[in-house]
C-alpha positions as CSV (number, residue, x, y, z in Angstrom):
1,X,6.4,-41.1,33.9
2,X,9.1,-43.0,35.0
3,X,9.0,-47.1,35.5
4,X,9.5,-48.6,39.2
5,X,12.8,-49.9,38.3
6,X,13.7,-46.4,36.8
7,X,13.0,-44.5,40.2
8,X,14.9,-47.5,42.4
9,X,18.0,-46.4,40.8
10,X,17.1,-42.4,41.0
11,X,16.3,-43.1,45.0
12,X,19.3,-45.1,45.4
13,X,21.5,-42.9,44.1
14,X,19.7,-39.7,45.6
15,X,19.9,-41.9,49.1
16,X,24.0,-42.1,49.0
17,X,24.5,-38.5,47.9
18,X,22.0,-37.7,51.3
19,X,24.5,-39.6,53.2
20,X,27.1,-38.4,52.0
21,X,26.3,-35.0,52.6
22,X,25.1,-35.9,56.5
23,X,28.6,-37.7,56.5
24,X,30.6,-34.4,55.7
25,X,28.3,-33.1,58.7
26,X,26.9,-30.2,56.6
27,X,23.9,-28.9,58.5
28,X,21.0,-27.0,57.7
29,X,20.8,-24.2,54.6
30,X,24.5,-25.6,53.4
31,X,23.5,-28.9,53.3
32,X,20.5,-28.0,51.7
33,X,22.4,-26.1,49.0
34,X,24.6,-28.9,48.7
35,X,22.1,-31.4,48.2
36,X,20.2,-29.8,46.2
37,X,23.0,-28.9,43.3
38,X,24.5,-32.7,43.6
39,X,20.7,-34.0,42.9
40,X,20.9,-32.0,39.3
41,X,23.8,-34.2,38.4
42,X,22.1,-37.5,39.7
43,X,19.0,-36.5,37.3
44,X,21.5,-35.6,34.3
45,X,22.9,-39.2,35.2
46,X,19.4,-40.6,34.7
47,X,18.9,-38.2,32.1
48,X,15.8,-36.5,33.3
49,X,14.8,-33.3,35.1
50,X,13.4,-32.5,38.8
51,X,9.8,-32.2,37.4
52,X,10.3,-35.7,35.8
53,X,11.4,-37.4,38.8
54,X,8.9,-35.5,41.2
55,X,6.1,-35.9,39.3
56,X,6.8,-39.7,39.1
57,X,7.5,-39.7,42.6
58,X,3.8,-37.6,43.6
59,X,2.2,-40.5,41.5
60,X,3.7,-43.5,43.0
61,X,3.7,-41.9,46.7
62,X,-0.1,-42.3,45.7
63,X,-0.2,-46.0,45.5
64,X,1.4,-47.6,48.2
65,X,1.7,-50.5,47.2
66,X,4.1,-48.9,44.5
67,X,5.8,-47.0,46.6
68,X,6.7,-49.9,49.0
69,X,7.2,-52.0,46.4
70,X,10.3,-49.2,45.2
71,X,11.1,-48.4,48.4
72,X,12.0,-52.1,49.4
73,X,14.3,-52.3,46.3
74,X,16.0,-49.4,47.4
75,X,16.4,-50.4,51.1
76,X,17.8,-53.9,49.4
77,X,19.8,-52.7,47.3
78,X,21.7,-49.8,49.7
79,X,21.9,-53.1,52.0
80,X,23.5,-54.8,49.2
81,X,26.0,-52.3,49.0
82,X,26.9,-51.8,52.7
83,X,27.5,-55.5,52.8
84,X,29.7,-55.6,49.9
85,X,31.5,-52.4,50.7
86,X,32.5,-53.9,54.2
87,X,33.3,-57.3,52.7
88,X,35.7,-55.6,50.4
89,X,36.9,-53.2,53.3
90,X,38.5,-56.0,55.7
């Protein structure tokens, strides 16, 4: 199973590519085909597969105190990133 601080960076990373996606306004089956190929390469980047990473998830979405507990990471750190990407953009 993956640790908390393993699946913050999984669902931040999974989180941008969703935007980015919604961004490039792809819509329905594209933007599910699209997603779904990009999310292969953020597992190879964490080195793990699908089942890995849903399994993990399945179990923490059990326990919410877990789940809030990664989701809050992930909301601070995507926060984090939005401030520093517009500091850096003016």
């Amino acid at each position: 199973m993956l640790t908390k601080g393993e699946m913050i960076n999984i669902l931040v990373d999974l989180h941008v590519l969703e935007q980015s996606i919604a961004y490039r306004s792809y819509t329905g089956d594209s933007a599910l085909r699209i997603y779904n190929e990009a999310a292969k390469e953020v597992y190879r980047k964490h080195a793990i597969d699908s089942l890995s990473f849903h399994t993990s998830y399945d179990h923490y979405l059990k326990n919410f105190a877990h789940m809030n507990e990664i989701y809050s990471a992930v909301v601070d750190t995507l926060s984090y990133r939005e401030a520093l990407a517009r500091s850096t953009s003016k």
